[in-house]
MMTF fields as JSON, N, C-alpha, C and O atoms, coordinates in Angstrom:
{
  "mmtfVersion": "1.0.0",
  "mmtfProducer": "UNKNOWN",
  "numBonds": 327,
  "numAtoms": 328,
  "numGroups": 82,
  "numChains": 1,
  "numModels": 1,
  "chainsPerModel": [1],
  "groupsPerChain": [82],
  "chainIdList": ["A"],
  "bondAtomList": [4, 2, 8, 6, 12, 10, 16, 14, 20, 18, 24, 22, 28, 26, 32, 30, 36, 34, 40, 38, 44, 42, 48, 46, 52, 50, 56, 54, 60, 58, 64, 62, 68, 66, 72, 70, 76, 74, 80, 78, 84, 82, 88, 86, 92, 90, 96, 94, 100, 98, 104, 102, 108, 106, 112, 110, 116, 114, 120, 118, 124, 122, 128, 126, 132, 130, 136, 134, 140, 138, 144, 142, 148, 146, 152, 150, 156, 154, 160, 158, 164, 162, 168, 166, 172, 170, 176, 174, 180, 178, 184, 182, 188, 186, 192, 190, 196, 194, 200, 198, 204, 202, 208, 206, 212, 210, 216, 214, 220, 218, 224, 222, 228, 226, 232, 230, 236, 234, 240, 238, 244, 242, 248, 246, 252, 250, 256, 254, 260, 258, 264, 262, 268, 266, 272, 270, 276, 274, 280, 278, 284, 282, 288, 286, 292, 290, 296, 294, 300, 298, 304, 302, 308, 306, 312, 310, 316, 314, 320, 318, 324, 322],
  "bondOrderList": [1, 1, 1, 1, 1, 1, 1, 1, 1, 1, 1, 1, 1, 1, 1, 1, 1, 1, 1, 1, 1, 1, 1, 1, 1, 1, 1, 1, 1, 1, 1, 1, 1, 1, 1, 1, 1, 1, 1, 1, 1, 1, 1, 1, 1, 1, 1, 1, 1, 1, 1, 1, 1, 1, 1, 1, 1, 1, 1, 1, 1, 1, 1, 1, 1, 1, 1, 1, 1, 1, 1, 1, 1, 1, 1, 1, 1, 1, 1, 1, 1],
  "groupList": [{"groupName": "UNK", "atomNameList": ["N", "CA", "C", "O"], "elementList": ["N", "C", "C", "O"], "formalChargeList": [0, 0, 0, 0], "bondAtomList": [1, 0, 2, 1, 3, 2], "bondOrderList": [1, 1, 2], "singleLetterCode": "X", "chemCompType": "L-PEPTIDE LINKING"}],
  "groupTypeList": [0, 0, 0, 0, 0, 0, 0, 0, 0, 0, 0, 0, 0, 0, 0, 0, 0, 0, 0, 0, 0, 0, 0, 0, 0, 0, 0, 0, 0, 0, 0, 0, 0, 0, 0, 0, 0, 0, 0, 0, 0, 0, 0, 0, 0, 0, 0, 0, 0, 0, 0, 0, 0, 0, 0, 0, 0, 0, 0, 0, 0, 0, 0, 0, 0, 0, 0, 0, 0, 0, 0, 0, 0, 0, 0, 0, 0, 0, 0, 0, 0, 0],
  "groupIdList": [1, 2, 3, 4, 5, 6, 7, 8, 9, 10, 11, 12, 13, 14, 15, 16, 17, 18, 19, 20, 21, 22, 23, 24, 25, 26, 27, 28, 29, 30, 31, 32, 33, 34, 35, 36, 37, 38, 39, 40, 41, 42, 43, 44, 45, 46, 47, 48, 49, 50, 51, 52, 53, 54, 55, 56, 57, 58, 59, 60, 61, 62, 63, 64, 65, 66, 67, 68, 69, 70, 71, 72, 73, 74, 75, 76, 77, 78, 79, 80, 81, 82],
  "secStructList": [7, 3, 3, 7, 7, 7, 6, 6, 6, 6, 6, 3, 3, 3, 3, 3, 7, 6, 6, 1, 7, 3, 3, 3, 3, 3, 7, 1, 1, 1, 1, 7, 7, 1, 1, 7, 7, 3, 3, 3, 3, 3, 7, 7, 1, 7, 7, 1, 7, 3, 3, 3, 3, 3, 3, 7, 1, 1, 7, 6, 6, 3, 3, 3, 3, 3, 3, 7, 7, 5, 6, 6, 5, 7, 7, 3, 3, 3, 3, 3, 3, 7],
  "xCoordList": [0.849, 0.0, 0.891, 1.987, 0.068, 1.138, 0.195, -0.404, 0.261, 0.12, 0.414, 1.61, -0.306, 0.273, 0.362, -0.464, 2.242, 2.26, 1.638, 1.421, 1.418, 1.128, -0.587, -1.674, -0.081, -1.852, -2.879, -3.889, -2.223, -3.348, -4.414, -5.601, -3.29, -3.928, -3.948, -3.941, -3.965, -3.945, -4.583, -3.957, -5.964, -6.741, -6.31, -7.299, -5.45, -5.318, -4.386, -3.271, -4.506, -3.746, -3.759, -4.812, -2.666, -2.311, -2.083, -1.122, -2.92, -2.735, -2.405, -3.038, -1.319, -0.195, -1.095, -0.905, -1.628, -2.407, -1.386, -0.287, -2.143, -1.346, -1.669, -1.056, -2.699, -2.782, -2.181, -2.328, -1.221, -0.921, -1.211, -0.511, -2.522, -3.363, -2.575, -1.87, -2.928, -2.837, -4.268, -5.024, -4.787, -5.587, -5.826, -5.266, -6.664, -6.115, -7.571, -8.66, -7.396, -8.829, -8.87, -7.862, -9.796, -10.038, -10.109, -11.25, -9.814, -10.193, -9.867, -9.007, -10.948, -11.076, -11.186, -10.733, -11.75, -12.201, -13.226, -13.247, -14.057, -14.876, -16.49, -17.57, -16.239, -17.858, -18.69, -19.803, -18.174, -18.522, -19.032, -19.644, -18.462, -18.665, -17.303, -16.104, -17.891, -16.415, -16.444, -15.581, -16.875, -16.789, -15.359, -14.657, -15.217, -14.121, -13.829, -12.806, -14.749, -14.645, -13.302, -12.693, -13.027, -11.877, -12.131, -13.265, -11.675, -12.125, -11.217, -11.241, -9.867, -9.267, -8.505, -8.003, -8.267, -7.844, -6.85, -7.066, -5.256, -4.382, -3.918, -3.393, -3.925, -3.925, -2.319, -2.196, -1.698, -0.261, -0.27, -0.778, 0.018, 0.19, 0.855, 0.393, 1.586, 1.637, 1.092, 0.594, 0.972, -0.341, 0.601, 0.466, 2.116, 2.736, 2.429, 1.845, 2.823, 2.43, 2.91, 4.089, 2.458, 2.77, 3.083, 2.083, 4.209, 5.136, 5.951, 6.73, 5.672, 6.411, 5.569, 5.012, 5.533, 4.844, 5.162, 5.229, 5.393, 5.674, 5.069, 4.512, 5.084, 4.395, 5.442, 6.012, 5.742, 7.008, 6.649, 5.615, 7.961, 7.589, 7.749, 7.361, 8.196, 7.811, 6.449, 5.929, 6.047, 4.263, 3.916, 4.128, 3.166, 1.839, 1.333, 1.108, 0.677, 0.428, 1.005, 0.195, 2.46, 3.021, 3.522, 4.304, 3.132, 3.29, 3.813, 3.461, 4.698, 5.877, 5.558, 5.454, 5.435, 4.832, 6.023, 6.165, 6.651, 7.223, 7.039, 6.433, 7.546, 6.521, 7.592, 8.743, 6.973, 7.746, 8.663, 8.306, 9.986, 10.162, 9.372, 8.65, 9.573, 8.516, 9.195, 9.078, 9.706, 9.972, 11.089, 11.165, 11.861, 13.026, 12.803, 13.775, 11.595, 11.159, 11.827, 11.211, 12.581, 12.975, 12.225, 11.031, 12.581, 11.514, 11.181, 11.459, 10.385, 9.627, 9.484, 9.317, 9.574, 8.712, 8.301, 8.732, 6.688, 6.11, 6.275, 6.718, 6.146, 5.379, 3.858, 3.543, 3.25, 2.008, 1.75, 2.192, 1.174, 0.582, -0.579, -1.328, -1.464, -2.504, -3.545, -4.774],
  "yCoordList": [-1.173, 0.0, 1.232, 1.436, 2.014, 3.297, 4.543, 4.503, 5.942, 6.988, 7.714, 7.626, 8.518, 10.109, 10.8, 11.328, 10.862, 12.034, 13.685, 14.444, 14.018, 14.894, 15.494, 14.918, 17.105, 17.289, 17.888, 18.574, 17.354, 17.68, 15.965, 15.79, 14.949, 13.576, 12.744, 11.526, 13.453, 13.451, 11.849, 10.838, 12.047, 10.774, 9.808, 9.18, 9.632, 8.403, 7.663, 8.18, 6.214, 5.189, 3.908, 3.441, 3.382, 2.263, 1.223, 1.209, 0.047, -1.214, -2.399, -2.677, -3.067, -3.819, -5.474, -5.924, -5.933, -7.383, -8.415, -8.329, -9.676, -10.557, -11.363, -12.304, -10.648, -11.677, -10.913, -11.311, -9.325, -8.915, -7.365, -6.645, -7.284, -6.177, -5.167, -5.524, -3.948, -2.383, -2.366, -2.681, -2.001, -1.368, 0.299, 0.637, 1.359, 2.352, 3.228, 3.283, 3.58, 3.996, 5.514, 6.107, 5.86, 7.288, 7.203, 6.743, 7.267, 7.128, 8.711, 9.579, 8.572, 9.438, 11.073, 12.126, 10.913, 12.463, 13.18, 14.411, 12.525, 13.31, 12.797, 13.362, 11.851, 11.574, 10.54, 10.144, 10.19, 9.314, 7.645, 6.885, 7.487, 6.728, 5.492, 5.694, 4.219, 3.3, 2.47, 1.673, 2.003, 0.992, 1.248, 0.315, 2.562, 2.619, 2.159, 1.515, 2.496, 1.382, 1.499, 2.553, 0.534, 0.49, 1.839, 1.696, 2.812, 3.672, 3.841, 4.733, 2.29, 2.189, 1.048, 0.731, 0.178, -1.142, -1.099, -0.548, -1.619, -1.378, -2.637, -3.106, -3.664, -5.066, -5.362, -5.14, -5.757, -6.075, -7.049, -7.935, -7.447, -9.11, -9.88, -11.021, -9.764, -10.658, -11.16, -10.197, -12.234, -12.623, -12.667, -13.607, -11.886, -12.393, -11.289, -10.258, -11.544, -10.575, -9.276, -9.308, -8.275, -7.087, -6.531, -5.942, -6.311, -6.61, -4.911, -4.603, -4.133, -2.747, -1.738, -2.053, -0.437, 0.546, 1.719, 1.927, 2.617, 3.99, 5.203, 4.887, 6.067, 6.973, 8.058, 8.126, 9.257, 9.693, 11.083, 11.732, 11.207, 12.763, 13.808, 14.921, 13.782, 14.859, 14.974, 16.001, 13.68, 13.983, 13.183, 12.04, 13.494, 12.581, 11.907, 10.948, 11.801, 10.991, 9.579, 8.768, 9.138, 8.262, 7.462, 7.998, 6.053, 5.067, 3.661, 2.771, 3.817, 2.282, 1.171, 1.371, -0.076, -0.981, -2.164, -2.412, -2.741, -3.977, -5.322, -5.747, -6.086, -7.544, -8.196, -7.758, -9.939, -10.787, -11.569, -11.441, -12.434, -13.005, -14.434, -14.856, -14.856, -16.276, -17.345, -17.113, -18.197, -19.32, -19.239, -19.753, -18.439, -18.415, -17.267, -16.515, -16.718, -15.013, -13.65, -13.389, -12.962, -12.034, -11.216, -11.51, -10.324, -9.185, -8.643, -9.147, -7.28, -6.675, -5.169, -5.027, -4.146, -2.768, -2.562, -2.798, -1.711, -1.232, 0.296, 0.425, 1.524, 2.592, 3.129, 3.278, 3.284, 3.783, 5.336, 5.977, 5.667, 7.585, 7.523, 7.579, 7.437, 7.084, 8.743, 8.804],
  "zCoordList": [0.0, 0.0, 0.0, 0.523, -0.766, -0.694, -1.356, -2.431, -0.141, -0.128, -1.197, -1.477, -2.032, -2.893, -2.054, -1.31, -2.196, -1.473, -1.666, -0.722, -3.145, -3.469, -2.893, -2.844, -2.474, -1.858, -3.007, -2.849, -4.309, -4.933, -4.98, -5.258, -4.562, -4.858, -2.984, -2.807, -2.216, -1.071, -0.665, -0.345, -0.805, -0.295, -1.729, -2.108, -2.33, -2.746, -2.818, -2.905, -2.807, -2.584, -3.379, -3.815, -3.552, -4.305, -3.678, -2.91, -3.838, -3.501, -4.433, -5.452, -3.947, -5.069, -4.675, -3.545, -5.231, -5.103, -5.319, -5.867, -4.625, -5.1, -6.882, -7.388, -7.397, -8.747, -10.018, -11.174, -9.499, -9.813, -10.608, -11.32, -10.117, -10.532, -9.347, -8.403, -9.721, -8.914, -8.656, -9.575, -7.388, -6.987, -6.513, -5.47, -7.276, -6.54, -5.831, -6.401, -5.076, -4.026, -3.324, -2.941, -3.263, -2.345, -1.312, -1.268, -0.336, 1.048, 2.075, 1.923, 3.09, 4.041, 3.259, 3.709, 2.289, 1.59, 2.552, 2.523, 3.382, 3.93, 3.53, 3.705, 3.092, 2.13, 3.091, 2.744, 4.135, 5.126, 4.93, 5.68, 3.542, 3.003, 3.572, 3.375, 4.302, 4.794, 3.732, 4.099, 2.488, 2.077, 0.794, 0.403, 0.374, -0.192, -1.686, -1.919, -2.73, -3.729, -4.598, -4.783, -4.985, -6.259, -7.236, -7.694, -7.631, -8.883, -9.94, -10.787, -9.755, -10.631, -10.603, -9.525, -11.842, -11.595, -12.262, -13.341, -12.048, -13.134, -13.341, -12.332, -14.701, -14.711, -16.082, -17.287, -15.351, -15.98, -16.641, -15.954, -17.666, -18.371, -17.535, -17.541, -16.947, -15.83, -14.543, -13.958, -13.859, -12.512, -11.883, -11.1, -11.657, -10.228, -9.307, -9.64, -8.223, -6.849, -7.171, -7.523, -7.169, -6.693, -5.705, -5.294, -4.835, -3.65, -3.654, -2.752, -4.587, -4.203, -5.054, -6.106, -4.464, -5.254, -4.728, -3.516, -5.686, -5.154, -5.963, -7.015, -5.751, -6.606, -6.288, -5.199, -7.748, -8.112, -7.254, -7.098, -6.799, -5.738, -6.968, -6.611, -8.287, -9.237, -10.139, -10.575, -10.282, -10.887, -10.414, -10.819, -9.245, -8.94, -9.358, -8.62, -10.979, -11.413, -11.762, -12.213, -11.591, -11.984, -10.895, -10.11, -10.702, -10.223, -10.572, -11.346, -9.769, -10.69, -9.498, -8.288, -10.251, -9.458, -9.466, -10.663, -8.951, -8.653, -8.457, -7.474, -9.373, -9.625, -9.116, -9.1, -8.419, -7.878, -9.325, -10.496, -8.815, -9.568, -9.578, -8.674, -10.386, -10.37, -11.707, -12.911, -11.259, -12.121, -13.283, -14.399, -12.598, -13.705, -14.038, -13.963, -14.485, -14.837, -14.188, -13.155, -14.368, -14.02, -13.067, -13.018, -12.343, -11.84, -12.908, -13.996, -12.749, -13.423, -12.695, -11.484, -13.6, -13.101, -14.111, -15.239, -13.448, -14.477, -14.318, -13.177, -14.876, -14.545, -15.435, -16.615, -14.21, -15.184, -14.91, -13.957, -15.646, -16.101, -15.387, -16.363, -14.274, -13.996, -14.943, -14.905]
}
């Protein structure tokens, strides 16, 4: 899991799954809403775990995600433009 730091993207956060998807969510905006839905899914050609994520302290928008190795397969980063 991991925070934007940026306060224009404040309440949002990235969650690294294990089937290898990004999850990314709003939380605690004020809407009193606890259930929190997904309002963005980010799905890699690959199904290995997603185990690191950071989001870039120069554009907010960009988040590089870190994939497990698995079976001889190399690691992996992605970055995405959200």
């Amino acid at each position: 899991m991991c925070w934007n730091p940026s306060s224009d993207y404040k309440h949002c956060i990235a969650l690294g799954l294990m089937n290898g998807k990004t999850a990314l969510r709003i939380v605690g905006s004020g809407s009193g809403d606890r259930q929190y839905p997904i309002f963005k899914e980010l799905v890699s050609k690959c199904s290995r775990p997603c185990n690191a994520l950071a989001w870039s302290p120069l554009n907010p928008t960009w988040l590089a995600t870190g994939f497990e190795k698995h079976r001889g397969a190399k690691y992996s980063l992605l970055i995405w433009d959200i």
